[in-house]
N, CA, C and O atoms as CSV, one atom per row, in Angstrom:
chain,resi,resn,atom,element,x,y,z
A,1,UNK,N,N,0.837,-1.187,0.000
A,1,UNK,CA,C,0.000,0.000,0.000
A,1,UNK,C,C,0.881,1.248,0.000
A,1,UNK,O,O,1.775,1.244,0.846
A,2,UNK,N,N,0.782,2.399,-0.858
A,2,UNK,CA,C,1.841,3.706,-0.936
A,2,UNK,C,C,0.690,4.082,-0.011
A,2,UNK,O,O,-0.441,3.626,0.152
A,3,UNK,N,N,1.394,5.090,0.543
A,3,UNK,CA,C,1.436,6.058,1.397
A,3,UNK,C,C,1.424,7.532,0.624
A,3,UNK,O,O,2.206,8.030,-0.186
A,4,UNK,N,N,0.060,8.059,1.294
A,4,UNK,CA,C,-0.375,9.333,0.519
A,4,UNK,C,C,0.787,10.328,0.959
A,4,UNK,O,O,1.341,10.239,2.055
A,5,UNK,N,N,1.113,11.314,-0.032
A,5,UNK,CA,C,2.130,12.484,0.142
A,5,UNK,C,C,1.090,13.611,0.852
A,5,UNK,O,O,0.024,13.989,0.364
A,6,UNK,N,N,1.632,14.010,2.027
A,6,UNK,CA,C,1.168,14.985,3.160
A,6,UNK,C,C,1.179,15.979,1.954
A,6,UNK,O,O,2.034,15.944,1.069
A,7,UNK,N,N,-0.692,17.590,2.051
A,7,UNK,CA,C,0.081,18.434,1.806
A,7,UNK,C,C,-0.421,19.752,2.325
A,7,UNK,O,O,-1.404,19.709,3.065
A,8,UNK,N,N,-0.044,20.571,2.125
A,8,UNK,CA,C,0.719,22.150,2.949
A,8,UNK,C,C,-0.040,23.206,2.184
A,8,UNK,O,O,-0.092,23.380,0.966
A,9,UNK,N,N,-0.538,23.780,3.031
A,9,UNK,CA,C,-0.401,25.418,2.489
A,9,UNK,C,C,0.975,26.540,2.898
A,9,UNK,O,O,1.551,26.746,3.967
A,10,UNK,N,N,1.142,27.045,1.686
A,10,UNK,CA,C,1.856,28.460,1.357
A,10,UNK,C,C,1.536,29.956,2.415
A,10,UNK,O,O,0.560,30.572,1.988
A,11,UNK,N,N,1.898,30.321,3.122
A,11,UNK,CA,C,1.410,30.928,3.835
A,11,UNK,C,C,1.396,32.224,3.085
A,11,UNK,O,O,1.126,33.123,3.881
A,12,UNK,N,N,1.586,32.695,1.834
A,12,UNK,CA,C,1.473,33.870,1.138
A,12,UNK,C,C,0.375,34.084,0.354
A,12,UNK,O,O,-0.480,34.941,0.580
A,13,UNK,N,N,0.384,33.053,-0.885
A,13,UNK,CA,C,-0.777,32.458,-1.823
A,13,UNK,C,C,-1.807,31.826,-0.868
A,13,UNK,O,O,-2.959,32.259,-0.834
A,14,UNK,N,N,-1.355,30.694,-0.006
A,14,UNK,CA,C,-3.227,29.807,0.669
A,14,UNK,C,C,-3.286,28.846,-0.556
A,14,UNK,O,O,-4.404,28.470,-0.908
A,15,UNK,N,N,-2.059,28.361,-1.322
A,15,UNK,CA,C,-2.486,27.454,-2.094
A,15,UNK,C,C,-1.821,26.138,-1.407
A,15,UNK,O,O,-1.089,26.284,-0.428
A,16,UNK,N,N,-2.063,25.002,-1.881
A,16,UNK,CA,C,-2.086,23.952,-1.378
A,16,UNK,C,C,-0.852,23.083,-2.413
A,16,UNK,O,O,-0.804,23.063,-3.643
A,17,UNK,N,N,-0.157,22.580,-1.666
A,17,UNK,CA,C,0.773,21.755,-2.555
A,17,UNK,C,C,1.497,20.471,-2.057
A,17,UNK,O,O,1.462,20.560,-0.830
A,18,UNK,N,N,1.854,19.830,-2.250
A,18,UNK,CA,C,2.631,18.510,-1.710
A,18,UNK,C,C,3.715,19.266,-0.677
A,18,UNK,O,O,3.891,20.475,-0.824
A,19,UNK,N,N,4.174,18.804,-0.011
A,19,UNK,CA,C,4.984,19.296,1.459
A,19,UNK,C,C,6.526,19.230,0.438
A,19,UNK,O,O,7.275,20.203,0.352
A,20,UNK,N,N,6.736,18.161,-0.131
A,20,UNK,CA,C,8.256,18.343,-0.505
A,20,UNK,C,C,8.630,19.384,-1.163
A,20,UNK,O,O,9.736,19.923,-1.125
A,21,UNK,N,N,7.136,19.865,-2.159
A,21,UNK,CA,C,7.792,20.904,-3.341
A,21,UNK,C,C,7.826,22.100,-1.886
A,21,UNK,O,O,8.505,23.016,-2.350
A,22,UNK,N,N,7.609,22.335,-1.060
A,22,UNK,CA,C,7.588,23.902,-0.321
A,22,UNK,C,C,9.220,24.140,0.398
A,22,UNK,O,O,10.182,23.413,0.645
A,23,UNK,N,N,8.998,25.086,0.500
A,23,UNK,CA,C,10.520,25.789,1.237
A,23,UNK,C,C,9.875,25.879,2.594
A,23,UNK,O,O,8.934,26.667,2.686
A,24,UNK,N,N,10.306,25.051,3.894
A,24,UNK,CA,C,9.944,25.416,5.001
A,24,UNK,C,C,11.111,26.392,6.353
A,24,UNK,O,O,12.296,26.201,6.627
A,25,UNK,N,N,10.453,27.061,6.724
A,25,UNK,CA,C,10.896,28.077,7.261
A,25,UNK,C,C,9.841,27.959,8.906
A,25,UNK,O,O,8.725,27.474,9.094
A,26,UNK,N,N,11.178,28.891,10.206
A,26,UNK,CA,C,10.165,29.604,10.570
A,26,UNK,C,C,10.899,30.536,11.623
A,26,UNK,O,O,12.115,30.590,11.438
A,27,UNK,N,N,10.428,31.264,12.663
A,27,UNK,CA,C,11.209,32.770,13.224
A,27,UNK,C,C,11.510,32.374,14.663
A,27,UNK,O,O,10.895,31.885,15.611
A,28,UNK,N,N,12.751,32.813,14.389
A,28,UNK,CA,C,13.556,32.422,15.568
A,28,UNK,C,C,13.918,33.516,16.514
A,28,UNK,O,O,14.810,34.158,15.959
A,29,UNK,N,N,13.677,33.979,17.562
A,29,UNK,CA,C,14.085,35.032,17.873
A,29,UNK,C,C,13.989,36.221,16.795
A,29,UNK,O,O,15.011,36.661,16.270
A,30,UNK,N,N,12.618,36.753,16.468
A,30,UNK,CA,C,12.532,37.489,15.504
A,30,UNK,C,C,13.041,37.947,14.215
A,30,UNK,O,O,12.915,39.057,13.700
A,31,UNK,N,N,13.839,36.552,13.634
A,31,UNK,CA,C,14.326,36.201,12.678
A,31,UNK,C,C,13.965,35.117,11.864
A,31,UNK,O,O,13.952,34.058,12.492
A,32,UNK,N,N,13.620,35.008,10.489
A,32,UNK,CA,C,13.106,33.777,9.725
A,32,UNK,C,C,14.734,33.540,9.694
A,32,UNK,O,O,15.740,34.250,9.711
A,33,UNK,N,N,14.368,31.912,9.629
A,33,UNK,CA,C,15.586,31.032,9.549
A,33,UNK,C,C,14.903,29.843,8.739
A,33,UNK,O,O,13.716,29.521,8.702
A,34,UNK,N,N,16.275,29.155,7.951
A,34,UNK,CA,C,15.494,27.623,7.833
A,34,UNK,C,C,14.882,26.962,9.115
A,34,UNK,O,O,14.899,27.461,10.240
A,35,UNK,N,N,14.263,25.587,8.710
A,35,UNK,CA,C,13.251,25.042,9.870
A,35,UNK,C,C,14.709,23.779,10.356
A,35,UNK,O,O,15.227,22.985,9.571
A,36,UNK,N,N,14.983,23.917,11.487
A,36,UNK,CA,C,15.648,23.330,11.810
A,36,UNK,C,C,15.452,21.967,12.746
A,36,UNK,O,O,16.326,21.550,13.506
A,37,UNK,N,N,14.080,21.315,12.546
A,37,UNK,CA,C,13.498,20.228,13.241
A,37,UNK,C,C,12.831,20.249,14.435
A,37,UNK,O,O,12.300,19.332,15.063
A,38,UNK,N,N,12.975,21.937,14.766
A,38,UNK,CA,C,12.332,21.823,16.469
A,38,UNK,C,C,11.243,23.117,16.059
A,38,UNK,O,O,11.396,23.975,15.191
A,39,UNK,N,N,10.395,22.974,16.765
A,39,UNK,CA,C,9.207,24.438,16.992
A,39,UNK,C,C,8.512,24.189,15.510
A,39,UNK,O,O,8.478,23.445,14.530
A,40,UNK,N,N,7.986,25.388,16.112
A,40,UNK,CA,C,6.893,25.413,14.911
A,40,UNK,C,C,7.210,25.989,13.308
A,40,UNK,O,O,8.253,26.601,13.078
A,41,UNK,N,N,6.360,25.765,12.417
A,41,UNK,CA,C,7.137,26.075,10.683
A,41,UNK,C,C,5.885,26.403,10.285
A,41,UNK,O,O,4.770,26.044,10.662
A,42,UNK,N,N,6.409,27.416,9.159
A,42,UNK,CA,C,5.672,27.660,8.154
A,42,UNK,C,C,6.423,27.460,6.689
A,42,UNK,O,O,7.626,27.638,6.502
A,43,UNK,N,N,5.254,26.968,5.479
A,43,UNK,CA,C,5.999,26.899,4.134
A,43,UNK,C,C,5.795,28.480,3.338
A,43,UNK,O,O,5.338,29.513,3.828
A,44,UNK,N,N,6.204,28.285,2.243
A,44,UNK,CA,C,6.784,29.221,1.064
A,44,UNK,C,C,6.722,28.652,-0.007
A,44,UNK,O,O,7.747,27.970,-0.024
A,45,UNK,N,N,5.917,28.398,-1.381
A,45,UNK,CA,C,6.210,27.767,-2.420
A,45,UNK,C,C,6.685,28.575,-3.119
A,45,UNK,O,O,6.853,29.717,-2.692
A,46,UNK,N,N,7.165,28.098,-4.842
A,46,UNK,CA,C,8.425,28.898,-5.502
A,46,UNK,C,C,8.141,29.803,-5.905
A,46,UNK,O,O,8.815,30.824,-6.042
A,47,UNK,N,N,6.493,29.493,-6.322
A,47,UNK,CA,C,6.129,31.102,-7.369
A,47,UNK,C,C,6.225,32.122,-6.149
A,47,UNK,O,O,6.690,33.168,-6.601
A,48,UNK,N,N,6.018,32.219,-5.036
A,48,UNK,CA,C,5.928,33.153,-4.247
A,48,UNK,C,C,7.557,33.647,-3.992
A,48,UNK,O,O,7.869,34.823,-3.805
A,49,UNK,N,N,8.409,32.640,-4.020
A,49,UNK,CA,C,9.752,32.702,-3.676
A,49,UNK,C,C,9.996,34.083,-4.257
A,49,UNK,O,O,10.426,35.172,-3.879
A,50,UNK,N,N,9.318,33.283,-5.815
A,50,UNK,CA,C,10.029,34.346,-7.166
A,50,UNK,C,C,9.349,35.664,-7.692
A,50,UNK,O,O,9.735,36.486,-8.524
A,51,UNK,N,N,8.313,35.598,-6.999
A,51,UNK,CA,C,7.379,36.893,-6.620
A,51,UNK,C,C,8.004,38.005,-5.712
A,51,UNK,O,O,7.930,37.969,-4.484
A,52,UNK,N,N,8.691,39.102,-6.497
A,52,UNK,CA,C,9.175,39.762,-5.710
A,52,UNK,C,C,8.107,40.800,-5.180
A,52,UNK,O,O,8.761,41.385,-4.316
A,53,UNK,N,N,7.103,41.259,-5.183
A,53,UNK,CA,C,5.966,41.440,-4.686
A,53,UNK,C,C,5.389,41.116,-3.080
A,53,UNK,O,O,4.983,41.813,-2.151
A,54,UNK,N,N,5.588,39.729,-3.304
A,54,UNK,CA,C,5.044,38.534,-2.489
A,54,UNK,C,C,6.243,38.552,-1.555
A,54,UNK,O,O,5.922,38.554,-0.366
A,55,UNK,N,N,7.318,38.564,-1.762
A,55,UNK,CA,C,8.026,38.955,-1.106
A,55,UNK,C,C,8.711,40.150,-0.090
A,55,UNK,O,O,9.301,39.936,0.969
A,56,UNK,N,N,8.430,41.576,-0.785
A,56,UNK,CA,C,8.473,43.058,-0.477
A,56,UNK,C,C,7.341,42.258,0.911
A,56,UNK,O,O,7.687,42.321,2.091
A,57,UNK,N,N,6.174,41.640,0.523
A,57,UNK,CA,C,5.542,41.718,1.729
A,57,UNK,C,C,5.756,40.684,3.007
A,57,UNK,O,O,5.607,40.886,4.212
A,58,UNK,N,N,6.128,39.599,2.343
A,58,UNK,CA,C,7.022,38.682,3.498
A,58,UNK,C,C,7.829,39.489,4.947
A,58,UNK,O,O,7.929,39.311,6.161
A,59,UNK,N,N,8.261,40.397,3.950
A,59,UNK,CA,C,9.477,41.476,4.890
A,59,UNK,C,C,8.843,42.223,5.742
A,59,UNK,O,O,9.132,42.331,6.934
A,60,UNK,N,N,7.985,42.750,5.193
A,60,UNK,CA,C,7.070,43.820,5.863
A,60,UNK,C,C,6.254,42.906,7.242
A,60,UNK,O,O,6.547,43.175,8.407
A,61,UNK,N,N,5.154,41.750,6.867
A,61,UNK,CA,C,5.447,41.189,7.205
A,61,UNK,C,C,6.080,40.495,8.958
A,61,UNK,O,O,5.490,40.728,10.013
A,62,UNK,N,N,7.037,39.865,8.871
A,62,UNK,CA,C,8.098,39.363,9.561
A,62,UNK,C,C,9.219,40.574,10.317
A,62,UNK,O,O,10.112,40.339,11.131
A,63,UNK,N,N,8.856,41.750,9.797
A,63,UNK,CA,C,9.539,43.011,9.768
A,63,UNK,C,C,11.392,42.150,9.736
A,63,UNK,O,O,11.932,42.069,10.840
A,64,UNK,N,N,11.967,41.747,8.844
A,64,UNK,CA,C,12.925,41.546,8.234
A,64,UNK,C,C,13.559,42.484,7.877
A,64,UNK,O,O,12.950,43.533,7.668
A,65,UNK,N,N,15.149,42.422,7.664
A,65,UNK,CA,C,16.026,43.074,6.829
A,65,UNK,C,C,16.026,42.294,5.366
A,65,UNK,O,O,16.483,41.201,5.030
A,66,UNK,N,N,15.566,42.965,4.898
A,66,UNK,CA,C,15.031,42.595,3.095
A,66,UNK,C,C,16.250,41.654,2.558
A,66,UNK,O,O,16.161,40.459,2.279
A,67,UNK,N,N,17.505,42.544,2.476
A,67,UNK,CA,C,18.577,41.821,1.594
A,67,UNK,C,C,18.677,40.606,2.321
A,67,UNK,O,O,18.609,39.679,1.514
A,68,UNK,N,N,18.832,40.115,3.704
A,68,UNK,CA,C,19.017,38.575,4.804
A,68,UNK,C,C,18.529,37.964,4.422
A,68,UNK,O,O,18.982,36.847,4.171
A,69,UNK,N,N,16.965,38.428,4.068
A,69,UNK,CA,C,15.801,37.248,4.030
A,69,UNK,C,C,16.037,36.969,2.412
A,69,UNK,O,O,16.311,35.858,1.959
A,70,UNK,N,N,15.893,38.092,1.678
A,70,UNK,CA,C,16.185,37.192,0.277
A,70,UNK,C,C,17.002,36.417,0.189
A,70,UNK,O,O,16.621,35.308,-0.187
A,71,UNK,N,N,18.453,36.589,0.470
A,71,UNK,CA,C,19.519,35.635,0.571
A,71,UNK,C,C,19.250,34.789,1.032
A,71,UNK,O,O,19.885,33.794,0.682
A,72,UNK,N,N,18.067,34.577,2.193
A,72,UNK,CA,C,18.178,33.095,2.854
A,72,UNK,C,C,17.387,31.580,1.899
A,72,UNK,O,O,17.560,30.368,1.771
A,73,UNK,N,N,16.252,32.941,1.303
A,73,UNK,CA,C,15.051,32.276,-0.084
A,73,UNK,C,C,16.128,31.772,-1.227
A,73,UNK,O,O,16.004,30.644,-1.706
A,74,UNK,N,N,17.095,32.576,-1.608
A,74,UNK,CA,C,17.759,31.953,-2.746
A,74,UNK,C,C,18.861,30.834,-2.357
A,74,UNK,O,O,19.470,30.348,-3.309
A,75,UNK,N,N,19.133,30.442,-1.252
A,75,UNK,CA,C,19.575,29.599,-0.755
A,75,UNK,C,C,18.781,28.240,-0.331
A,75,UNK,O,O,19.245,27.109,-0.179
A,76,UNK,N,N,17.930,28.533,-0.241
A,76,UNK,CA,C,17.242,27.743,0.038
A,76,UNK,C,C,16.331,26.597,-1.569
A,76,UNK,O,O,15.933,25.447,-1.751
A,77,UNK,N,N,16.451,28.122,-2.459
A,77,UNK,CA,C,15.636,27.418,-3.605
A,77,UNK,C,C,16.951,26.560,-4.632
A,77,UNK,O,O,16.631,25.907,-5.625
């Protein structure tokens, strides 16, 4: 018997996607960081990654330093 693939909403879009395709993240001491296995997460899928839009508001947002957090998205993708 396969085993159904878990899946996730995007916390930008609200769209729904398989858990592997997402970028998971979440704020650490008032910092987004990758998800490092402990606490709580949120995902990010790519079109949003690549949505610089979607992003300007991520920052706003998370109140982020813009250039950190992008760097951390293109590292991640």
């Amino acid at each position: 018997m396969k085993k159904s693939q878990p899946i996730r909403m995007c916390i930008s879009c609200r769209t729904r996607h398989p858990q592997n395709s997402l970028i998971r993240l979440r704020e650490e001491d008032k910092l987004v960081v990758a998800y490092s296995g402990v606490g709580r997460s949120f995902y990010l899928c790519s079109s949003c990654v690549k949505n610089e839009k979607k992003v300007k508001g991520l920052v706003k947002r998370f109140r982020q330093d813009e250039e950190r957090f992008v760097k951390l998205l293109s590292e991640l993708t």
